[in-house]
KOLDORO-274563 format. One record per atom (N, C-alpha, C): y, z, x. Coordinates in steps of 0.2 Angstrom, whole numbers, plus 5000, padded with zeros to 4 digits. Layout:
REM KOLDORO-274563
YZX ...
This chain:
REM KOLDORO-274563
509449214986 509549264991 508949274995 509049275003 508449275006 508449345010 507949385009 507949465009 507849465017 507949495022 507849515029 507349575028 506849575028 506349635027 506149655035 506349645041 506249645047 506349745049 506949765045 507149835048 506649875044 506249845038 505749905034 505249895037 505049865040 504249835044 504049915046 504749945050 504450015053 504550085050 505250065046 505250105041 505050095032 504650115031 504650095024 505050155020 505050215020 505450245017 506050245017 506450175017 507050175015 507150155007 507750185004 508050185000 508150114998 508450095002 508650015001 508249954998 507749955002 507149954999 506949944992 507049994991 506650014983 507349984979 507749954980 508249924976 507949864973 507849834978 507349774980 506949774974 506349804976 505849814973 505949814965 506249824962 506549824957 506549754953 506549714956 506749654954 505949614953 505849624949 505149594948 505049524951 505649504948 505549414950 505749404954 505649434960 505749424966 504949434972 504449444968 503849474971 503549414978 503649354975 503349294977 503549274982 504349284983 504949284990 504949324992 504749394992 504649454995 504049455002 503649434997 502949425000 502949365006 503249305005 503349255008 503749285015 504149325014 504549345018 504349405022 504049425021 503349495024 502949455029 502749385025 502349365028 502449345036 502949295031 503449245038 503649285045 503849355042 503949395048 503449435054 502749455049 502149475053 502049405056 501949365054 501649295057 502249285065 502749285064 503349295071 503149325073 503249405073 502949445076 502249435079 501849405078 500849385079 501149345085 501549285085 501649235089 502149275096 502649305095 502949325099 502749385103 502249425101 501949445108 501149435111 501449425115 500849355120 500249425120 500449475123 499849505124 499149535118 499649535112 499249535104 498649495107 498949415104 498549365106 497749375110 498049375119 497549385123 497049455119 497449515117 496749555115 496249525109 496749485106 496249475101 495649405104 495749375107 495649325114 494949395116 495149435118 494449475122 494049485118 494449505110 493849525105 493549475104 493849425103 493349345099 492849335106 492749345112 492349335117 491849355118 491949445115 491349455114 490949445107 491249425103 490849395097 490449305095 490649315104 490549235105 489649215102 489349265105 488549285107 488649275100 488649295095 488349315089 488549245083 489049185085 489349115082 489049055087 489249015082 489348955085 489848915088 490348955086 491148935089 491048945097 491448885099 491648905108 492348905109 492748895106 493448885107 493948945104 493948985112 494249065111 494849045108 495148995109 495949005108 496049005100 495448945098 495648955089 495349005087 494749035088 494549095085 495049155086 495349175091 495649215092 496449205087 496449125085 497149135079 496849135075 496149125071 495849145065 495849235064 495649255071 495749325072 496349365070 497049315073 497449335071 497849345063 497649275062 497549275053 497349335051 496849345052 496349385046 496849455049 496949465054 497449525055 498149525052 498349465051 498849475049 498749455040 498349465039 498149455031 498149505028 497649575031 497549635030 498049675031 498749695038 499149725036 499749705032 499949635031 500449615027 500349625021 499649625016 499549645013 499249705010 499249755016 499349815016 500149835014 500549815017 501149835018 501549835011 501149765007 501549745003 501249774995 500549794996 500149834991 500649904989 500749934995 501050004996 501750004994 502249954993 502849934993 502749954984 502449894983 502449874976 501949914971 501449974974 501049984970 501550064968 502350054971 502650104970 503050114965 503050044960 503350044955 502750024948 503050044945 502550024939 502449954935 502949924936 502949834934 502349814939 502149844944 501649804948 501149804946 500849904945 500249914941 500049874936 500849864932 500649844926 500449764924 500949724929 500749654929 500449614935 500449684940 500049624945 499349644947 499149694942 498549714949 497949724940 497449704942 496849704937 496349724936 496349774933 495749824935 495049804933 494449794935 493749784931 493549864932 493149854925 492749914924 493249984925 493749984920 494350024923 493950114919 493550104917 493350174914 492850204921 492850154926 492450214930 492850274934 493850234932 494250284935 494150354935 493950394929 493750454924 493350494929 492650444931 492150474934 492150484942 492650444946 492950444953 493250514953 493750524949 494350574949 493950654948 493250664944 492950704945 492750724953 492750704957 492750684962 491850704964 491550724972 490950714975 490550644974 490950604974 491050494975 490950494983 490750444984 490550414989 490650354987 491450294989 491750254986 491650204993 491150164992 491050104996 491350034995 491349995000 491749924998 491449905007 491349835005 491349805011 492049805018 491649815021 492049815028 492749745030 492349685026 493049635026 493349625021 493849565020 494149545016 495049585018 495149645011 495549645011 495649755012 495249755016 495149825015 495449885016 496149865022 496649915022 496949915017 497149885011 497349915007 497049945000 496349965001 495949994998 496150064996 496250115002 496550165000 497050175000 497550125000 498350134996 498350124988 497950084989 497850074980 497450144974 496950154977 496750204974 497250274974 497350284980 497850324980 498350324975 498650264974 499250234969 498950254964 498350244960 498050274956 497850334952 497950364958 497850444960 497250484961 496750424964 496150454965 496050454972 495950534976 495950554981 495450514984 495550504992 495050484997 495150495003 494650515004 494850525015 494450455017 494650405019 494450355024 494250355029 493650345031 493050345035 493350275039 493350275047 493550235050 493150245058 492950195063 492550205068 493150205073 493150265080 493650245084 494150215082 494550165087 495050145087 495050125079 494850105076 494950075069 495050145065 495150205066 495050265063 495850275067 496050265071 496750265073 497250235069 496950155070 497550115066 497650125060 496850135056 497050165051 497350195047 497450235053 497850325052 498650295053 498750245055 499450225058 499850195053 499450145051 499550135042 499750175037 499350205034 499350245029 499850315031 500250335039 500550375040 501450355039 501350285038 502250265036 502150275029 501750295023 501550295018 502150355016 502250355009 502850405007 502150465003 502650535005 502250595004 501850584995 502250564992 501750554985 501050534986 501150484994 500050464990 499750484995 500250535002 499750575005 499550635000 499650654995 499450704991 498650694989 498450614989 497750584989 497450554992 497650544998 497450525005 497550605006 497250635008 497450685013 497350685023 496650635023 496650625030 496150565031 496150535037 495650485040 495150515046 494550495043 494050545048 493750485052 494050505058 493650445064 492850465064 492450415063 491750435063 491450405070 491850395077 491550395080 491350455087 491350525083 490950575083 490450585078 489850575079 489350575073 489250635068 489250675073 488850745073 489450795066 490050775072 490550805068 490650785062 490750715061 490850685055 490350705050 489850705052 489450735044 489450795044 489550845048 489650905046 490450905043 490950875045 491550895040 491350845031 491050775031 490550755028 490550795021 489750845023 489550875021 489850905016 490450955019 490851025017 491150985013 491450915015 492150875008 491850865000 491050835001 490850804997 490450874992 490350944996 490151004992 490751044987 491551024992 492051044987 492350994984 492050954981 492250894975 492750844978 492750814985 493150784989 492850704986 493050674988 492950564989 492850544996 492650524997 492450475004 492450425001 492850375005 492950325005 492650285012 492450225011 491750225018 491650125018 491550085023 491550035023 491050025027 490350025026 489750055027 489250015033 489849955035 489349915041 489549945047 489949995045 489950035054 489550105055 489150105058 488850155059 488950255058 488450275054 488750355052 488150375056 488050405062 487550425062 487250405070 486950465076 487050405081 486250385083 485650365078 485350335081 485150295073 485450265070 485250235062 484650225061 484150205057 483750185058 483350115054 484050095051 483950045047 484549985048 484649925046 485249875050 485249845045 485849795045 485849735037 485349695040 485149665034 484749585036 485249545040 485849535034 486149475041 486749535045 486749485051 487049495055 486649555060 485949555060 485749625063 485649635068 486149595074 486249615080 486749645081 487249635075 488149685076 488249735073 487749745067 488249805063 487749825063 487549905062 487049935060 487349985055 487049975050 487250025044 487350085042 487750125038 487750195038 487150225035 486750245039 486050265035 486150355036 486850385040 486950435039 487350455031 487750415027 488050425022 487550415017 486950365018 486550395012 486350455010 486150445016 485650535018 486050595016 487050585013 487550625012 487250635005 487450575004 487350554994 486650594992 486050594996 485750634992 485650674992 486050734999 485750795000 486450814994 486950794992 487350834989 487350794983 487050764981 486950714972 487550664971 487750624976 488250614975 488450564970 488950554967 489150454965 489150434969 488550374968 488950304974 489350264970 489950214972 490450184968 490650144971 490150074971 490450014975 491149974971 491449964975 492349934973 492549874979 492749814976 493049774981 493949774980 494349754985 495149754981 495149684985 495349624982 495549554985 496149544981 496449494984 497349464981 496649394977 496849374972 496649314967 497049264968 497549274969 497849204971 498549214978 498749134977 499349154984 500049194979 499949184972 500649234969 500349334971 500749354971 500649424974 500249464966 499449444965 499149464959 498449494962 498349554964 497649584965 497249594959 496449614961 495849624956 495649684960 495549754958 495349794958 494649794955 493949774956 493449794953 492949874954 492749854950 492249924953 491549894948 490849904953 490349894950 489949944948 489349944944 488949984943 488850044949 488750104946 488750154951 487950144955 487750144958 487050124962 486650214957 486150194956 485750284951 485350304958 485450364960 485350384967 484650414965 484450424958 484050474955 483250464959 482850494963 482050484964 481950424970 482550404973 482450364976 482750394984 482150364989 482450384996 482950364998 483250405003 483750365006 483950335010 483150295015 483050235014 483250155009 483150195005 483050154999 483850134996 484050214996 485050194997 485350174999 485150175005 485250115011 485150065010 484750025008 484649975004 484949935001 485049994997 485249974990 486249964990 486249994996 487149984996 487249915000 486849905005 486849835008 486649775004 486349785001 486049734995 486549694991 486749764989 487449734985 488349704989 488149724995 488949734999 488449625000 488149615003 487949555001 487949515000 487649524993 487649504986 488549474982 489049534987 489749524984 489949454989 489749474995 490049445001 489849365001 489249354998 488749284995 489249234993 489449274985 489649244979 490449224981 490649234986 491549234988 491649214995 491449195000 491449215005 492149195009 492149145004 493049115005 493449185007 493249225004 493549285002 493649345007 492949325011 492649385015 492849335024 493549345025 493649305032 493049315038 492749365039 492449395045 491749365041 491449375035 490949355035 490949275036 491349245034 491349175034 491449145041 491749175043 491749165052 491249145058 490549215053 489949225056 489349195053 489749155048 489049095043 488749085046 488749045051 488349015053 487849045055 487849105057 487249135062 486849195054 487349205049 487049265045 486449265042 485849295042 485249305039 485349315032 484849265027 484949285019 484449355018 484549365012 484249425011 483849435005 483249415005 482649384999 482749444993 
């Protein structure tokens, strides 16, 4: 039987749905079938395309590609990567056959120390990252995701078809492209035991004073969120979440907590870039947006 997933696209909270769901052996058909429909949907409307056409234009300056039309469907890709598997993390992470056989946790005792909460949960900005806080949420560890402008929208648009269970742990998306406000609400979340959740190549902060080695023409880094971590002692808690293969099987890891102890915030700044790197280095297969910008990235000694 071939499942019509086309009516859940905009509603997820149906009933009907979660019948589905249930059928474990069905995950691989399901997913193909999520997929096949955003991918339609990506082709049939023309205007998607063109925007994603203006974006790749301007990121011409910083690659070696000149051919807007294929970058703008690499573009597409890597978009339609991120919410199909947003949609389908969120699906699946509502049953417990999923947690139990499809998703993999490394270093699953840091779960303990997260949930205490005043965490400051970092992950690189590519890859698979919307559905980073649907997962942990599934999990039951609170986060508010830090998102720039428009990306602070979409993201909210996402996570608002989510069923009320894991808004209980998301409780909101803070658009950080007001500086000033953002670390002041910041501040207050992370002094009442709150998570931030945070993808640290987008600026916290409006004049930074530090940028990654690579790519140091486009990103400049959160040098306002270190400066968070120390004034209130925070955990930092770098975590990646990627799908491992094409069967529907994710890896949640979590790394070494960074020791914030005696060290500037300079220096934590640093030290969060170093490692977001260092992940991005070893996989990049992995990391769509980093591999895109190969050609032009800066290594980091």
């Amino acid at each position: 039987m071939i499942y019509d997933f086309s009516m859940y696209l905009s509603d997820l909270d149906d009933q009907r749905l979660f019948q589905v769901l249930k059928k474990s052996n069905q995950l691989d058909l399901i997913w193909k079938e999520i997929s096949l429909i955003r991918q339609i949907e990506i082709n049939e409307k023309k205007e998607n395309i063109q925007d994603l056409v203006t974006i790749a234009s301007k990121a011409m300056k910083f690659t070696n590609l000149k051919n807007q039309e294929s970058l703008s469907k690499k573009w597409a890709n890597y978009i339609l990567f991120q919410e199909t598997d947003a949609i389908f993390v969120y699906l699946f992470s509502q049953t417990k056959c999923f947690l139990k056989n499809n998703l993999i946790i490394i270093n699953e005792e840091k779960l303990n120390d997260i949930k205490r909460g005043n965490t400051i949960i970092f992950s690189p900005h590519w890859g698979d990252f919307y559905s980073i806080p649907i997962i942990l949420a599934s999990l039951r560890i609170q986060n508010v995701p830090l998102a720039n402008g428009d990306e602070g929208e979409h993201m909210r648009s996402i996570l608002d078809v989510m069923l009320s269970s894991l808004k209980k742990y998301i409780t909101e998306v803070l658009d950080t492209s007001n500086p000033v406000n953002a670390l002041f609400k910041l501040d207050n979340l992370l002094k009442n035991s709150k998570n931030i959740l945070e993808f640290p190549e987008y600026t916290l902060g409006p004049k930074p004073k530090y940028r990654t080695k690579y790519l140091d023409n486009f990103f400049p880094v959160a040098y306002g969120l270190a400066a968070l971590a120390k004034r209130n002692n925070s955990n930092i808690q770098p975590v990646t979440f990627t799908r491992i293969d094409d069967f529907p099987h994710y890896e949640l890891r979590f790394y070494s907590k960074i020791n914030i102890k005696d060290m500037t915030v300079g220096q934590i700044n640093n030290n969060i870039h170093r490692l977001i790197n260092s992940i991005i280095v070893k996989t990049p297969e992995k990391w769509w947006y980093w591999y895109l910008f190969s050609k032009n990235r800066i290594s980091i000694n």
